[in-house]
N, C-alpha and C positions, 0 to 999 in steps of 0.2 A: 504494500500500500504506500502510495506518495501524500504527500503529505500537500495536496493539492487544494485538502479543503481550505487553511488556509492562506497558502503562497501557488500560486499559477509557476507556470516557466520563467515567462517575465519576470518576475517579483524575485524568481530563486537566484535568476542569473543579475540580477542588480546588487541582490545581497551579497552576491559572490562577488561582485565586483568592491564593494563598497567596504567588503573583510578584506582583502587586497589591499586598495587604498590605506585602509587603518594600520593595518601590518608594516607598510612599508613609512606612514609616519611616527607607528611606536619607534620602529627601528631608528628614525632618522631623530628623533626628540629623547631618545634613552641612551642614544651611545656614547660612552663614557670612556672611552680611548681603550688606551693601551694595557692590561692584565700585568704585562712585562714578562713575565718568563715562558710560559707557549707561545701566547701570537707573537709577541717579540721575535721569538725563533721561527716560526714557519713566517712572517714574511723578511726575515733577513735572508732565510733559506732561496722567499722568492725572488725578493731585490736581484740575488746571487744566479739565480735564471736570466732574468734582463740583460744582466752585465756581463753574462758566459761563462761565468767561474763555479756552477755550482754542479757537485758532482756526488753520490750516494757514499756515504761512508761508514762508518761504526756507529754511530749516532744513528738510531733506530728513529727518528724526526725526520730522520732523508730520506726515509724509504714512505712515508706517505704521501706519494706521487699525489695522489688524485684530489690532497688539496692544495699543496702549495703551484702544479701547475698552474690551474685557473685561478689561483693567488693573484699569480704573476702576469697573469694574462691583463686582471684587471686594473692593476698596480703602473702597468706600461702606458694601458690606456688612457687612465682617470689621473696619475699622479701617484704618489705615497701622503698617505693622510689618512686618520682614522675613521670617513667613511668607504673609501674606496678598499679597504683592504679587507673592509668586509661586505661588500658584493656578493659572494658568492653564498656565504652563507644565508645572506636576506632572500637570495633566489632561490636555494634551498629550504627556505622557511615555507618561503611563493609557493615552492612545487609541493610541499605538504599540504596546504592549505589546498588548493586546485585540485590533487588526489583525492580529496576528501568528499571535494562537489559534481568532482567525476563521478565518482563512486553510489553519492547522492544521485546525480541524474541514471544513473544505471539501477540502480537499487531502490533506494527510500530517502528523498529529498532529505530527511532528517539526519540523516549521515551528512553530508554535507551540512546544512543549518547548524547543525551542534557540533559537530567535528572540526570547522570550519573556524566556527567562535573559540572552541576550548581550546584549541594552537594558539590562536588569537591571543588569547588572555593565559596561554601555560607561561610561570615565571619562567621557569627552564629556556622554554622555546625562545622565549624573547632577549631571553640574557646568551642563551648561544647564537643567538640571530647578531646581536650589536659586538661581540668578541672573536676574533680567528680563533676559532678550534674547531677540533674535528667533529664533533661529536654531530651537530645540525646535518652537513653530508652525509655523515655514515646513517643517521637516522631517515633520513631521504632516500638512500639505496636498498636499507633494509625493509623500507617501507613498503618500496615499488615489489621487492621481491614477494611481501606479504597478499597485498596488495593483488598480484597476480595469481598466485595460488590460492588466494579464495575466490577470485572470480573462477580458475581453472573447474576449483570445486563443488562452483555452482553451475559448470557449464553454460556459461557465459561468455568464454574470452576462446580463441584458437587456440590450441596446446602447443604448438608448434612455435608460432609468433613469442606466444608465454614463457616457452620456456627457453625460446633465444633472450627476451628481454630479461626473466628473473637471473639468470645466469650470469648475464652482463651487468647486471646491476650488484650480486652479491660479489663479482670483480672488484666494480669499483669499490663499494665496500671494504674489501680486500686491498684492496688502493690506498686505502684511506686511514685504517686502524682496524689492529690485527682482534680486535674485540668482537670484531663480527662471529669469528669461531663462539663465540657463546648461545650461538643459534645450532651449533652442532646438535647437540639432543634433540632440540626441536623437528630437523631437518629428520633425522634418524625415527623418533616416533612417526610423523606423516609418511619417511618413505615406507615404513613397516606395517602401517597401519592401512595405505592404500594396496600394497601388495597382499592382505589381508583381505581385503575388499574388492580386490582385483580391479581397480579403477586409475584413470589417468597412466596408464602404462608409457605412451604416447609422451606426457609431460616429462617423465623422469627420465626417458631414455636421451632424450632430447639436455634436460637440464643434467644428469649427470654426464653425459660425453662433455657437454662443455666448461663443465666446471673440472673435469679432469685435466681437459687440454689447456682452459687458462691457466689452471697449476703448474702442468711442466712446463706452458710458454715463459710464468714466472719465474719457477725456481732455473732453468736453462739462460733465462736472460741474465740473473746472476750468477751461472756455472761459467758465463761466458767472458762474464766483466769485473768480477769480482773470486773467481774462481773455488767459490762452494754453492750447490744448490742450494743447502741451508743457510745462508749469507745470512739473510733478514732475522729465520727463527736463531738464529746464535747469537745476535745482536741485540732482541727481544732480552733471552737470558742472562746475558753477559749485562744487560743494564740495570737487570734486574736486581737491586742491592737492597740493604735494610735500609727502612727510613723509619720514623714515624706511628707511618702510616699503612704497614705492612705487618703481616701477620702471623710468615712462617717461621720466624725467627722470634715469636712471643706464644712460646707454646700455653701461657697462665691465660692469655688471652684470646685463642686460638678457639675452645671452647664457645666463649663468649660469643665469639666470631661466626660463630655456626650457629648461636641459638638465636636468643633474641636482641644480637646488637642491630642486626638489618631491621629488624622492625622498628629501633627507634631513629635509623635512619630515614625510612620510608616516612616519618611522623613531620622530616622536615623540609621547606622551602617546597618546590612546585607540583611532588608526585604528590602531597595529600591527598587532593582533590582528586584527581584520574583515578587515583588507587582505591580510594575511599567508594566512588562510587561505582569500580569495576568491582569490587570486591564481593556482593550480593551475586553474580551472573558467574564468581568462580566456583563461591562456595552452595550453587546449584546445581552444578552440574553433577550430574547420575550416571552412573556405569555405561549407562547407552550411549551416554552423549559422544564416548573417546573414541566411540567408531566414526564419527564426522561424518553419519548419513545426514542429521541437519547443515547448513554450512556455517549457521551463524553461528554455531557452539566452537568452532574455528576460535575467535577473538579468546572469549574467556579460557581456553584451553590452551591456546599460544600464551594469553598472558602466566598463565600460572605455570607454564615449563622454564618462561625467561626465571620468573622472579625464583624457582629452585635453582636453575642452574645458577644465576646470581649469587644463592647461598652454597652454592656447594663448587664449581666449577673452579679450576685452577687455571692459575695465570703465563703457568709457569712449567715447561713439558719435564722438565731437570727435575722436580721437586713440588713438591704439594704447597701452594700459596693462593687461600684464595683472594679475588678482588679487593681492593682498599674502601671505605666506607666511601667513598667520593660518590653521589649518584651521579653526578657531569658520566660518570662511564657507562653508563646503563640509559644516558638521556632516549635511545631508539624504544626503549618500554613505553615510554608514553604513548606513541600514534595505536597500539596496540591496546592498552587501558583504555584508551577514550574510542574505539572502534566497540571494545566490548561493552562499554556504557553506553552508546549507542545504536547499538542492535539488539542490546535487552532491555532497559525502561523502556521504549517506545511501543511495546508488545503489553506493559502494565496498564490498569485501567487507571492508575492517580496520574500517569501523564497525560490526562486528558486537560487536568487543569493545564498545561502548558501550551492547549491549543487554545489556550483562553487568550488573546492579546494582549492586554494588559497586564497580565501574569508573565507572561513572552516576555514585553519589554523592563518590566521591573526585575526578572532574572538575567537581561543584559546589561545592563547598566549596573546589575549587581556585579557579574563578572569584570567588567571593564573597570571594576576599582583596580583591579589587578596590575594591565597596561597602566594605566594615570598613575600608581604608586611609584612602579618600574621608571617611570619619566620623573617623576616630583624626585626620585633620590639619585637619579644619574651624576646628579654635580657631587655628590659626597666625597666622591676620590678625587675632588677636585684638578682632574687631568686637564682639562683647560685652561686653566687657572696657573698650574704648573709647566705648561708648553708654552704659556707666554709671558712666562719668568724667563723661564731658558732662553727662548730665543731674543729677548731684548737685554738681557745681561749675560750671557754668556755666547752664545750663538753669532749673534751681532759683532761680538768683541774677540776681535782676532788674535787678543793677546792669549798667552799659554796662562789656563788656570786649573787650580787644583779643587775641586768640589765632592764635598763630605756630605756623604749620603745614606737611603734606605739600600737595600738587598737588588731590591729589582730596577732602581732607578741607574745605580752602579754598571750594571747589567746593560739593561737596553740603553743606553742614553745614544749611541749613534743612530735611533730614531729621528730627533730629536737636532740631529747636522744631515738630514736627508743620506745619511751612509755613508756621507764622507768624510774619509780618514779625516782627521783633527790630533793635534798633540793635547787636548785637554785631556786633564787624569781626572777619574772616577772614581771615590776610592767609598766602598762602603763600610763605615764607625766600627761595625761587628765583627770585619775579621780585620780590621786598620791597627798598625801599630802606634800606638799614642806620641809616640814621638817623632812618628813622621809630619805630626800638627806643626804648619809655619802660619807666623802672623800674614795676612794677608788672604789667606782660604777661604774658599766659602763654602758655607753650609745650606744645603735645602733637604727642606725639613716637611714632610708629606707625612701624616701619622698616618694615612689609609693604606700606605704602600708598608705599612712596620711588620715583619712577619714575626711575631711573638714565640714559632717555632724555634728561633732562634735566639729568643732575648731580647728582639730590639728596644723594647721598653728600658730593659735595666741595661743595658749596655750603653745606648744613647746619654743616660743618665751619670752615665762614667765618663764617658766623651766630655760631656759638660763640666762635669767636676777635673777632669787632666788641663782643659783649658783655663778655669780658673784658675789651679794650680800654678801655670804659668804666668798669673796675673794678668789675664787676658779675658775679654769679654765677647759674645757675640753680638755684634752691631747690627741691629733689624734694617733690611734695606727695602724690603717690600715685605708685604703680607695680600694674600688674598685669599679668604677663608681657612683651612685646613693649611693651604700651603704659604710656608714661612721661608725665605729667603736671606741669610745672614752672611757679613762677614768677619772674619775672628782678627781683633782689633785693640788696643790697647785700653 
């Protein structure tokens, strides 16, 4: 049933238009620069395209082709500036959104309608739409791949067409961040379960020959260039060190790790919602359902293989580690939760009231608090504020200066001179030897950029105290919000 009675075509395809438009002004009114340590690197990585010098190396960032190319593509085209270099992700957000109302006109307007608005308004989705990172593409390719395979299994889509495009898409994928392998289970129950049912034979012969052959096209194009098939996965491993925020190496917490720490992850920032409301369509589903002669039971059965293999799947082929709490790794769960929230309430009798319009619009406006928050706290990292410190006192000023800094500002600042070489030094307070302080330095001073993983709080605090020490003070030369600009003075 379409959802006809109260949106015609007309009305469906304006809304669609007009979630579009919204999308693309969250993105342009919320983006709040540079993160500094990922996108810093994937588009230095791309800069390094431009300029011909960049080439795959040990550093397991060089091997996700499929976003730093069109990184660079759009970086050539539009400039380097914090929103051109994220283009592709806002396309990628695009292409979620339009799957959604495709999917709608093929199926149930309300797939799109709702599917459409809760990308709209998902924190996630918006915060990986305005930052380079991977997680927005890869959530686009595994989408398309999903995407495919339940139209397949509603007999809807060609198998053939299907299963060149799902194939091609779990590539890039593949392309893009090697996390897509947490769809292995997945893939493995549907192909055992159709073989089972003797259905779609046609799809998988088709989707596995090609997902064999991009395998060894990949692993041979590094036997060729790099000279191990395994190039990537050993680079994977090899980087894979203790931190933090890792878990094989805290075996007291390892436990934890597998019971209920992911739950009180799930409790924060943008899956509450998808989750909360996929959660009724998981935990109904009935022994029948896992043969997938319905196809809508699809959604909530995909979602609930991600979120185990989530708890259980390793990261790591050497050794048992699973996932780090970070949900940015899992952002592709989302399109998945809100498909399964969307192919189950609309079959309830209480979602009638939401065909009431006034209830419609008082539930949008409710959502869109969401967007509006994302834009009202954009400036908090004060990166604007901070880019135009730099380049009117430092940038500007061709003299050699030495600036005393946060963790990641240290890091990326050749943002900041458009990439090019400069003799200014960077030196960030936390691992700075105090006596390399000379009168005349200058300090910027960003608390949003402080990583507390590492002290910066109390170490900055020591900074201050070796300069005074010296009988030296920091002279405020600008302030603008957050960001404080000094130089160490008598």
């Amino acid at each position: 049933m379409k959802a006809e009675r109260i949106f015609s075509p007309q009305q469906y395809r304006w809304i669609q238009l007009a979630i579009n438009l919204l999308f693309i002004a969250v993105w342009f009114f919320a983006n709040e620069g540079l993160l500094f340590w990922d996108d810093y690197t994937y588009l230095n990585f791309a800069n390094e395209i431009n300029q011909g010098r960049f080439e795959v190396t040990t550093n397991h960032f060089t091997s996700r082709l499929a976003l730093i190319y069109p990184t660079a593509w759009f970086i050539d085209l539009f400039g380097i500036n914090e929103y051109s270099m994220v283009v592709f992700p806002l396309l990628c957000g695009l292409g979620l959104i339009n799957l959604f109302f495709f999917l709608g006109n093929r199926v149930n307007y309300w797939i799109g309608l709702l599917g459409g608005m809760l990308i709209l308004c998902d924190y996630h989705m918006i915060n990986f739409a305005i930052h380079l990172f991977p997680e927005l593409p890869l959530t686009l390719c595994i989408f398309i791949f999903l995407v495919g395979y339940y139209l397949v299994l509603k007999n809807e889509a060609d198998y053939r067409l299907t299963g060149f495009i799902t194939a091609t898409a779990l590539l890039g994928a593949f392309l893009i961040k090697t996390t897509v392998f947490l769809l292995l289970p997945l893939l493995a129950y549907l192909f055992i379960t159709d073989r089972i049912n003797r259905r779609n034979k046609g799809f998988w012969c088709i989707f596995i020959s090609l997902g064999i052959f991009y395998f060894l096209l990949h692993g041979f194009w590094y036997l060729e260039t790099k000279g191990s098939f395994m190039f990537r996965f050993e680079n994977i491993a090899n980087n894979h060190v203790a931190t933090v925020k890792t878990f094989f190496d805290k075996e007291s917490l390892l436990w934890k790790r597998l019971t209920y720490l992911p739950l009180l992850t799930f409790t924060k920032g943008g899956y509450f919602i998808p989750l909360l409301l996929a959660v009724p369509a998981m935990i109904g589903l009935k022994r029948k359902d896992f043969n997938l002669k319905q196809a809508d039971k699809f959604w909530p059965i995909t979602s609930l293989i991600l979120i185990l293999s989530y708890w259980f799947f390793s990261t790591n082929w050497r050794y048992y580690s699973p996932l780090p709490l970070e949900t940015r790794h899992i952002a592709f769960f989302i399109p998945a939760f809100i498909m399964t929230v969307v192919t189950f309430w609309p079959q309830h009798q209480w979602f009638e009231l939401l065909k009431n319009k006034a209830v419609l619009i008082a539930a949008v406006f409710g959502f869109l608090m969401i967007p509006a928050y994302t834009i009202y706290k954009s400036g908090n990292r004060g990166f604007k504020a901070e880019q135009s410190i730099v380049q009117e006192y430092l940038v500007e000023d061709k003299a050699v200066q030495t600036v005393i800094t946060d963790g990641l500002n240290s890091y990326g600042y050749p943002y900041f001179y458009n990439f090019n070489q400069v003799e200014d030094k960077y030196l960030w307070f936390s691992e700075m030897d105090f006596s390399q302080i000379e009168m005349g330095d200058y300090v910027l001073l960003n608390e949003a950029y402080f990583n507390e993983e590492y002290n910066d709080t109390a170490n900055f605090a020591t900074f201050k105290k070796a300069v005074a020490e010296k009988q030296w003070r920091l002279e405020l030369i600008e302030e603008k919000g957050r960001v404080k600009f000094y130089r160490i003075s008598l």
